[in-house]
Biopython code that builds the backbone (N, CA, C, O; Angstrom):
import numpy as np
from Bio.PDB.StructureBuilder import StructureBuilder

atoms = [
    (1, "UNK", "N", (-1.703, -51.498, 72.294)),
    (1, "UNK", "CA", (-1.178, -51.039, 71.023)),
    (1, "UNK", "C", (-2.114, -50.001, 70.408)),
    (1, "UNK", "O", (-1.732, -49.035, 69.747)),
    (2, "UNK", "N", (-3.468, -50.324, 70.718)),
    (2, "UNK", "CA", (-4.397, -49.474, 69.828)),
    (2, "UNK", "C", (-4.152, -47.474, 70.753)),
    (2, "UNK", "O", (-4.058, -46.265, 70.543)),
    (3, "UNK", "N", (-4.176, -48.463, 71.684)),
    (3, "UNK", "CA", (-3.945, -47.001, 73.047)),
    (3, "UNK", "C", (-3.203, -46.242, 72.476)),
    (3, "UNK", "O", (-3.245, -45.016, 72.589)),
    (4, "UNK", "N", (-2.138, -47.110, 71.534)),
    (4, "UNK", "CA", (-0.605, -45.835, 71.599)),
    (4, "UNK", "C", (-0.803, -44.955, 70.463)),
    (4, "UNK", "O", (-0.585, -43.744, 70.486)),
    (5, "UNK", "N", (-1.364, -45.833, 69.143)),
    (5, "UNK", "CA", (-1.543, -45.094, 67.892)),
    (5, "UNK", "C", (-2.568, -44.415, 68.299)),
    (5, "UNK", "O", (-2.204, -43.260, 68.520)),
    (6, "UNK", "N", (-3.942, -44.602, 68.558)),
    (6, "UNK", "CA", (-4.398, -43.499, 69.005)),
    (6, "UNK", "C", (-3.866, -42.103, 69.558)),
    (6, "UNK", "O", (-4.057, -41.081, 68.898)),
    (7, "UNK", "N", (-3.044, -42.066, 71.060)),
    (7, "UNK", "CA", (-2.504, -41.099, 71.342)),
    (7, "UNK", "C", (-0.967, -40.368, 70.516)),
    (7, "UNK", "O", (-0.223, -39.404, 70.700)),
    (8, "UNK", "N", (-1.070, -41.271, 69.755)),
    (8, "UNK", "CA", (0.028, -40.255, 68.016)),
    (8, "UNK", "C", (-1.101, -39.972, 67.518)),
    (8, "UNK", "O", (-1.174, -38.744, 67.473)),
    (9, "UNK", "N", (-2.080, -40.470, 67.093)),
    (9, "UNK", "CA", (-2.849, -39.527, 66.294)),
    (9, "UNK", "C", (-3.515, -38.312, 67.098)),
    (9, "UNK", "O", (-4.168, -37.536, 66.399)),
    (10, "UNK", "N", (-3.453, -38.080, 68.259)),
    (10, "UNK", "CA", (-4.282, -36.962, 68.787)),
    (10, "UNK", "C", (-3.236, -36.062, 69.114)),
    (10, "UNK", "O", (-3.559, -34.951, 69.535)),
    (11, "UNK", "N", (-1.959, -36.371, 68.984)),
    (11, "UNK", "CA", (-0.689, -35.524, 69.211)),
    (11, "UNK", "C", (-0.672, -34.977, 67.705)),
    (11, "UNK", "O", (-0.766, -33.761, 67.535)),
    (12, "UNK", "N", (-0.583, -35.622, 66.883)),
    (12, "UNK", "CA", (-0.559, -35.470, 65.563)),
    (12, "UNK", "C", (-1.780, -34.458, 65.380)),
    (12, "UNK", "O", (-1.463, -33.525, 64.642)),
    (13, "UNK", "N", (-2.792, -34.406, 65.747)),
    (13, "UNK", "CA", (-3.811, -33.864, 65.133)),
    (13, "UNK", "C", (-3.392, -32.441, 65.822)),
    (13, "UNK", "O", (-3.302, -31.429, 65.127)),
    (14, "UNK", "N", (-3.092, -32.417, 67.506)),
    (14, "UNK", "CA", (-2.808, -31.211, 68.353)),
    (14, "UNK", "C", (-1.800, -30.699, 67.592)),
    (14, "UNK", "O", (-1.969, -29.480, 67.624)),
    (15, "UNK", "N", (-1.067, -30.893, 67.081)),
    (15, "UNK", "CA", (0.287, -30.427, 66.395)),
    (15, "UNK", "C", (-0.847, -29.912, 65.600)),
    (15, "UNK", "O", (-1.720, -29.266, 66.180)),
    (16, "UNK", "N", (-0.931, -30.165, 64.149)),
    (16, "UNK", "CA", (-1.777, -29.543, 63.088)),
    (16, "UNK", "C", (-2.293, -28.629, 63.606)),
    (16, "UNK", "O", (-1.577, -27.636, 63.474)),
    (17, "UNK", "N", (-3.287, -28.399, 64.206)),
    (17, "UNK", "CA", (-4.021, -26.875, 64.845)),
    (17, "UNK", "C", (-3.576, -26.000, 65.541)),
    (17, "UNK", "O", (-4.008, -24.848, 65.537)),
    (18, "UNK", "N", (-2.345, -26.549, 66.468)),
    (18, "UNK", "CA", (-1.409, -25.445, 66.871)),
    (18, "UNK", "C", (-0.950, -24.781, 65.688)),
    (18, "UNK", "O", (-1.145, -23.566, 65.647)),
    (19, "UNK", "N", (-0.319, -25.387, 64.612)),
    (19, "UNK", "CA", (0.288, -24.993, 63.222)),
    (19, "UNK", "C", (-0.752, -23.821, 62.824)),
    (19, "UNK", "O", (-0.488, -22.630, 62.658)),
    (20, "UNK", "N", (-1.867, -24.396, 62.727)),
    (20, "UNK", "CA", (-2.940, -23.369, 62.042)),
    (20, "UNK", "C", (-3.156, -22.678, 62.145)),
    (20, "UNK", "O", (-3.252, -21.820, 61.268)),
    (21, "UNK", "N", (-3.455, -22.522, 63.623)),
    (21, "UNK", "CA", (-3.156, -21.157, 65.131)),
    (21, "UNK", "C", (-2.466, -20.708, 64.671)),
    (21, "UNK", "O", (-2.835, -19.646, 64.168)),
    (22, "UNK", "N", (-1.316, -21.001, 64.505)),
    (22, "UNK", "CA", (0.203, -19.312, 64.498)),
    (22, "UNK", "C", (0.070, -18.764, 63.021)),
    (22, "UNK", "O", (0.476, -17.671, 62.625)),
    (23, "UNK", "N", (-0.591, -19.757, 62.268)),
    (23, "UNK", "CA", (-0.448, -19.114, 60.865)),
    (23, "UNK", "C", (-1.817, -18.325, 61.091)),
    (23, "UNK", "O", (-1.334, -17.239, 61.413)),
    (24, "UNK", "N", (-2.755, -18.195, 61.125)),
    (24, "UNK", "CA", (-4.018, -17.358, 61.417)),
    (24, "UNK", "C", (-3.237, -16.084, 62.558)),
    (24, "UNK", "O", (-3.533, -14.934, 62.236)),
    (25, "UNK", "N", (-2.649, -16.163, 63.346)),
    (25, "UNK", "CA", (-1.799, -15.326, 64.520)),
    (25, "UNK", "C", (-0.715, -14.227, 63.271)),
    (25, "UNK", "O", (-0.621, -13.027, 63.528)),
    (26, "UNK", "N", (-0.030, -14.772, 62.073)),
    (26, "UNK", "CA", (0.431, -13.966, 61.477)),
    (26, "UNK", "C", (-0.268, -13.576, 60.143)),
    (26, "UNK", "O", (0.308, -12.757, 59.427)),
    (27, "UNK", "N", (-1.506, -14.114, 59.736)),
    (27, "UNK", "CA", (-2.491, -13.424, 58.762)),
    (27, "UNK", "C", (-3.182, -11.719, 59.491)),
    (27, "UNK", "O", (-3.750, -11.366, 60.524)),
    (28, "UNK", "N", (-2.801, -11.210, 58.491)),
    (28, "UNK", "CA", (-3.769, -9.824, 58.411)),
    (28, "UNK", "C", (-5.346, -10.282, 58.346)),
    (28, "UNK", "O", (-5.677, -11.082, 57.470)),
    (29, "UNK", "N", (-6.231, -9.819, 59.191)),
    (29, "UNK", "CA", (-7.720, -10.061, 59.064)),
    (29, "UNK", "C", (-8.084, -8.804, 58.323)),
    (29, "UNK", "O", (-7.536, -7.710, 58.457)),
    (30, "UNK", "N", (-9.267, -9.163, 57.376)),
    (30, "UNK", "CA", (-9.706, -8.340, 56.515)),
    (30, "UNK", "C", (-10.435, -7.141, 57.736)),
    (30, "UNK", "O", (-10.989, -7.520, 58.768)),
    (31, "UNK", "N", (-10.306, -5.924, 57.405)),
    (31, "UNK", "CA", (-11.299, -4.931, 58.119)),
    (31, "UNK", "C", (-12.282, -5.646, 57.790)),
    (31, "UNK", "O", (-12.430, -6.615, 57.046)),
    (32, "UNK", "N", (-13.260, -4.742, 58.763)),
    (32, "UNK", "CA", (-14.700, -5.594, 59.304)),
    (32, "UNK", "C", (-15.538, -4.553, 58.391)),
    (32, "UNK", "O", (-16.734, -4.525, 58.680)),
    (33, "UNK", "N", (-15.186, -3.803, 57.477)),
    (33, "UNK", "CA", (-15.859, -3.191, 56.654)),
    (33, "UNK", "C", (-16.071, -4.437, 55.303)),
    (33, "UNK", "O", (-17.149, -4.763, 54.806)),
    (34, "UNK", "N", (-15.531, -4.645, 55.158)),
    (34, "UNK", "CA", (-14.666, -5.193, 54.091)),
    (34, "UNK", "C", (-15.532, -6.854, 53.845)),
    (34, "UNK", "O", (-16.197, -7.370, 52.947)),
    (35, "UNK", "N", (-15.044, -7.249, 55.226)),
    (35, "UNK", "CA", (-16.023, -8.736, 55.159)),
    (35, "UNK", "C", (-17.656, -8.534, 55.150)),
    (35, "UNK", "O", (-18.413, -9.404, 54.720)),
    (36, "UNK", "N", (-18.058, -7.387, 55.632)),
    (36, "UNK", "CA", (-19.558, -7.204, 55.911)),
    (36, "UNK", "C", (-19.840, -7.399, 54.110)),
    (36, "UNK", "O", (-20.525, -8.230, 53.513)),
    (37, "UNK", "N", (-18.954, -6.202, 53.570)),
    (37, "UNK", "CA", (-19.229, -6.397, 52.012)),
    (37, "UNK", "C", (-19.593, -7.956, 51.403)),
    (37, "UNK", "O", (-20.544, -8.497, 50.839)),
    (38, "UNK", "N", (-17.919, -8.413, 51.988)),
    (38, "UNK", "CA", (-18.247, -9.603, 50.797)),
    (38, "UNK", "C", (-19.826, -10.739, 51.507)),
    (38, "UNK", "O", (-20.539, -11.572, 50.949)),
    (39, "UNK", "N", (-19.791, -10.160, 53.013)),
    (39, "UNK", "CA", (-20.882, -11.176, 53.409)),
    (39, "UNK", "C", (-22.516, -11.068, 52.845)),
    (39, "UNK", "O", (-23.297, -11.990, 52.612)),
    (40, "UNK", "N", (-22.742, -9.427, 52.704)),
    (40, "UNK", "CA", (-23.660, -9.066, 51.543)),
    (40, "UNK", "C", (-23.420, -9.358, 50.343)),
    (40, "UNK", "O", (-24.091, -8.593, 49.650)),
    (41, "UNK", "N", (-22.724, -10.172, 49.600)),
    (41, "UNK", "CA", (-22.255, -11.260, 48.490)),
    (41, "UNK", "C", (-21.626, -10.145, 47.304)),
    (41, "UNK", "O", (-21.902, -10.269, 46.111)),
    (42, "UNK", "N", (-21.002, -9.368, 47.682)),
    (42, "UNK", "CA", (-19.772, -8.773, 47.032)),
    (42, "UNK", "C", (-18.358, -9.722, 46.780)),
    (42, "UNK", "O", (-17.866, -10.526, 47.572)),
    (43, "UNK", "N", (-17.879, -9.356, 45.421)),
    (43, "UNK", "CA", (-16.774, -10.541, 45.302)),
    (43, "UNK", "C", (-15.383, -9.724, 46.558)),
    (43, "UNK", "O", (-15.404, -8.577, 47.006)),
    (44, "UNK", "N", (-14.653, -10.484, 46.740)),
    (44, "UNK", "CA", (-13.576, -9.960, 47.859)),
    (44, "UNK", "C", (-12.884, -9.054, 46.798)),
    (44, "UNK", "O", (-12.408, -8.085, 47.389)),
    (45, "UNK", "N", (-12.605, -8.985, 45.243)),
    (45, "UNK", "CA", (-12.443, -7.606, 45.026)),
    (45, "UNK", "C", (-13.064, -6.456, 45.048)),
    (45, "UNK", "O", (-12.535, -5.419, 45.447)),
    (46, "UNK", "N", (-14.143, -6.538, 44.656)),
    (46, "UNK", "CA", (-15.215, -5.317, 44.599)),
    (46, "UNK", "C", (-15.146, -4.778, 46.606)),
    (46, "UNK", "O", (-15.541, -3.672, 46.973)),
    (47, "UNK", "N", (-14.729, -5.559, 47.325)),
    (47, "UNK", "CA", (-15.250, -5.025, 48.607)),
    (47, "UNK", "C", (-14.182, -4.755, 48.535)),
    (47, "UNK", "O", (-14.400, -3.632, 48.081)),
    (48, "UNK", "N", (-12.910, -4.808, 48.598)),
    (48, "UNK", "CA", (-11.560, -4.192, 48.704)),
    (48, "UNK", "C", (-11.435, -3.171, 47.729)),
    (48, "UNK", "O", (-10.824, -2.157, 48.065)),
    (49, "UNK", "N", (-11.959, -3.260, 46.443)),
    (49, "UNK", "CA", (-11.895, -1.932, 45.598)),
    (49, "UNK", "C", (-12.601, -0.599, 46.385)),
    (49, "UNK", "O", (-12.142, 0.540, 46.476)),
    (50, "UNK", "N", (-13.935, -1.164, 46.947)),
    (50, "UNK", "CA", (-14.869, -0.338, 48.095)),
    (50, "UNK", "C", (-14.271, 0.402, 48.639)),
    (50, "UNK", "O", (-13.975, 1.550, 48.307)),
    (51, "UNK", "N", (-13.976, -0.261, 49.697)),
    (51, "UNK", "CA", (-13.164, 0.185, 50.960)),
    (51, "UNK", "C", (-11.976, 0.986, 50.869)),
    (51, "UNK", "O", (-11.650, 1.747, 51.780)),
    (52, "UNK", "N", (-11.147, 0.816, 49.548)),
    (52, "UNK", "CA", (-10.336, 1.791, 49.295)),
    (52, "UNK", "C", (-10.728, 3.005, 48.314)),
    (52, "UNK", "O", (-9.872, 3.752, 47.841)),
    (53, "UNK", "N", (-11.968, 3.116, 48.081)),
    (53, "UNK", "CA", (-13.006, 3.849, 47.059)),
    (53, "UNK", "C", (-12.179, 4.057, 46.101)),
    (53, "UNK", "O", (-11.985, 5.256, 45.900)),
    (54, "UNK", "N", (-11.616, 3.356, 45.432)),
    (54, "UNK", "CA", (-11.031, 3.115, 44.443)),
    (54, "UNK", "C", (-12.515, 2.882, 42.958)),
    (54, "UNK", "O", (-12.956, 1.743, 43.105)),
    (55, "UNK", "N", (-13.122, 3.473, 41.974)),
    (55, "UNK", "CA", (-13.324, 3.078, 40.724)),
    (55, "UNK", "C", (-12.646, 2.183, 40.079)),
    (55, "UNK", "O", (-11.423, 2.255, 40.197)),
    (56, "UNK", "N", (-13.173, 1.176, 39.288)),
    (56, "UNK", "CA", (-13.074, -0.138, 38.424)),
    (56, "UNK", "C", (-11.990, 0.689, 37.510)),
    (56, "UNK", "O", (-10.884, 0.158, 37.402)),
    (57, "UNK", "N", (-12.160, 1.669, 36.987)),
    (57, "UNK", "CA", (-11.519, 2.440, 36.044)),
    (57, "UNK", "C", (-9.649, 2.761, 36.768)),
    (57, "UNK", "O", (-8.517, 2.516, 36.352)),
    (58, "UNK", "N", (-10.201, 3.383, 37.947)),
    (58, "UNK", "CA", (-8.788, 3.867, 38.487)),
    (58, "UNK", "C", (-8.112, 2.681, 38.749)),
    (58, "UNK", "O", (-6.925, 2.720, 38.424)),
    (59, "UNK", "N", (-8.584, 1.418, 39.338)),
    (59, "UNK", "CA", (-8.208, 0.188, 39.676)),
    (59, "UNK", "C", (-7.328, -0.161, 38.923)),
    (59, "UNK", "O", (-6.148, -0.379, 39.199)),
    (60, "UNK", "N", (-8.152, -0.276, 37.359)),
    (60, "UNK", "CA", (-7.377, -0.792, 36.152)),
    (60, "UNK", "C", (-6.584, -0.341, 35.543)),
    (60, "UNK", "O", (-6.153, -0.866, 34.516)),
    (61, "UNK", "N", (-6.145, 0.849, 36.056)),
    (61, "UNK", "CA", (-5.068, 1.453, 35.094)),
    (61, "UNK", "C", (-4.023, 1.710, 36.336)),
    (61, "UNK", "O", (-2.872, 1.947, 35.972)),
    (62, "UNK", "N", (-4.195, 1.701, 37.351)),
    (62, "UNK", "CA", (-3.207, 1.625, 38.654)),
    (62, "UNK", "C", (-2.184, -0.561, 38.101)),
    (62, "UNK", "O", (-0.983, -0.801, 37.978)),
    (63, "UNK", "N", (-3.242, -1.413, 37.970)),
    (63, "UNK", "CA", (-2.792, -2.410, 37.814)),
    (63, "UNK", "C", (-2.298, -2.619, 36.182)),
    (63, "UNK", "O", (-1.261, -3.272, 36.069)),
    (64, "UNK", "N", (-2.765, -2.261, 35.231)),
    (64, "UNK", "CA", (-2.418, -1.926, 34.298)),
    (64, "UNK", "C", (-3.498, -3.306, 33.500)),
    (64, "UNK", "O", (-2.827, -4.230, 33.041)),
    (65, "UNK", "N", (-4.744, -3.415, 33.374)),
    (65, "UNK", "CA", (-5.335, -3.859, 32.700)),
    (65, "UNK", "C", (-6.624, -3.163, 32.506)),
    (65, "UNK", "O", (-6.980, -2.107, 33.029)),
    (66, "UNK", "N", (-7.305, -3.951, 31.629)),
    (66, "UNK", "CA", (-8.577, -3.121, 31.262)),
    (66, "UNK", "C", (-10.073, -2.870, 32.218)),
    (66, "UNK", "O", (-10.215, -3.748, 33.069)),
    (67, "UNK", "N", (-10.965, -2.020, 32.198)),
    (67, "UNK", "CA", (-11.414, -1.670, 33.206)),
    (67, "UNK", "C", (-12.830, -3.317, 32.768)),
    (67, "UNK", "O", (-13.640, -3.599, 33.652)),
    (68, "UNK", "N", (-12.845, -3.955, 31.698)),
    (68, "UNK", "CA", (-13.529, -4.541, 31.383)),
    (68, "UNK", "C", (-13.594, -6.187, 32.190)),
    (68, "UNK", "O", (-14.427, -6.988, 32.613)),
    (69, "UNK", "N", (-11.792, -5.990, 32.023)),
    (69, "UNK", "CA", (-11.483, -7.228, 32.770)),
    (69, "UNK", "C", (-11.801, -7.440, 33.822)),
    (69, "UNK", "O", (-12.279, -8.499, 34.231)),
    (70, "UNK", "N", (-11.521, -6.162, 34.626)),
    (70, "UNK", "CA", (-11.645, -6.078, 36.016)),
    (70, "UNK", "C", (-13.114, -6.535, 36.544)),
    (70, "UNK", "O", (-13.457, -7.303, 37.443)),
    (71, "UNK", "N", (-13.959, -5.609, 35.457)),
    (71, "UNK", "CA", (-14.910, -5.885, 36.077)),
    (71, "UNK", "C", (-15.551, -7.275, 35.853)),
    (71, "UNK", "O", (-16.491, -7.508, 36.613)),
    (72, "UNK", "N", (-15.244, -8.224, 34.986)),
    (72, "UNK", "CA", (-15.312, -9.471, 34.833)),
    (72, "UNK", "C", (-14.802, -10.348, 36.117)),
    (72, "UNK", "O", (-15.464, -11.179, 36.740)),
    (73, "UNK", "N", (-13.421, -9.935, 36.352)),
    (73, "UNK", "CA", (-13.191, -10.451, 37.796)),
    (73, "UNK", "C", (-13.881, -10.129, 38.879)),
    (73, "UNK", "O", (-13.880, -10.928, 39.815)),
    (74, "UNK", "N", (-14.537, -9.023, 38.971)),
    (74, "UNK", "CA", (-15.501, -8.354, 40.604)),
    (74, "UNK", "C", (-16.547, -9.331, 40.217)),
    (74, "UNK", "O", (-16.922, -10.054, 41.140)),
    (75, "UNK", "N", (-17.159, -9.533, 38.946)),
    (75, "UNK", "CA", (-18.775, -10.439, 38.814)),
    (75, "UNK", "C", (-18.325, -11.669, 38.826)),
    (75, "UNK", "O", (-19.177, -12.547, 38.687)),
    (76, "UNK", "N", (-16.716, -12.136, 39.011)),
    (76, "UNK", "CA", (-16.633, -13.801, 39.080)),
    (76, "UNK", "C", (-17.015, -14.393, 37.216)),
    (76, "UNK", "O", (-17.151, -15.581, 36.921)),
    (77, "UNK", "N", (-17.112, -13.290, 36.261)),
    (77, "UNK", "CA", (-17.240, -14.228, 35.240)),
    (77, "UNK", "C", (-15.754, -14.151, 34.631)),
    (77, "UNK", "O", (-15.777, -14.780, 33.574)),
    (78, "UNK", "N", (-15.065, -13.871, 34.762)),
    (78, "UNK", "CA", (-13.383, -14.348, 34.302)),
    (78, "UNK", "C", (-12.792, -14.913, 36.086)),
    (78, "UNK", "O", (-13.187, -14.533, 37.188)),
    (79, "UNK", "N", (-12.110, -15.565, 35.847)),
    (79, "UNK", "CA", (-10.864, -16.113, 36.404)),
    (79, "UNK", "C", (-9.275, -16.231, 36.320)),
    (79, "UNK", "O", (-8.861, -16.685, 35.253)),
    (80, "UNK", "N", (-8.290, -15.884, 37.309)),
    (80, "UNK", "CA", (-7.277, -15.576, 36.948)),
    (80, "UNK", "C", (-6.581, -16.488, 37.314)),
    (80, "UNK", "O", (-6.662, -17.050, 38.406)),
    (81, "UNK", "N", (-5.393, -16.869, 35.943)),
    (81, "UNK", "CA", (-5.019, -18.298, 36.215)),
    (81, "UNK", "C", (-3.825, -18.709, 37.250)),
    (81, "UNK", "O", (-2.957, -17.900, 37.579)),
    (82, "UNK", "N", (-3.863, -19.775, 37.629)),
    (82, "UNK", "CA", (-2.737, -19.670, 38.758)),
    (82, "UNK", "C", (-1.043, -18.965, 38.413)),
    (82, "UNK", "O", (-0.205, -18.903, 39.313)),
]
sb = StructureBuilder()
sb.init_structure("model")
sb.init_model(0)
sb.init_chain("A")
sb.init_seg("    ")
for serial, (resi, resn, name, xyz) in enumerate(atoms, 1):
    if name == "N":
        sb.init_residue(resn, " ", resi, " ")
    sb.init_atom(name, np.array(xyz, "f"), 0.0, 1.0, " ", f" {name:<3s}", serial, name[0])
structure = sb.get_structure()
């Protein structure tokens, strides 16, 4: 008996990571510019603002908020709510 639930749970678990697999298989990976940024501890906006040399200024008025906010979000001291 223990044999069987065991081998559902390792089917069960193989299922889950196959799942994870195809969803990672249809995610876009960040350019490798991009992660180097945030890995030198850039927030993942500021390295995507980067990489598209986009200014905090042009950013914010392309999205239509203030260039203040923005930059509150690149330093992680505001948060945007779900």
């Amino acid at each position: 008996m223990r044999a069987a639930e065991e081998a559902l749970e390792d089917a069960a678990d193989a299922a889950i990571y196959d799942e994870r697999k195809a969803d990672l298989r249809a995610e876009r990976a960040l350019p490798a510019d991009v992660t180097m940024d945030i890995l030198r501890g850039s927030s993942r906006l500021k390295a995507l603002r980067n990489w598209r040399r986009l200014t905090q200024a042009d950013l914010a008025a392309m999205i239509g908020v203030s260039q203040g906010f923005l930059s509150d979000l690149g330093s992680n001291h505001r948060k945007l709510s779900a």
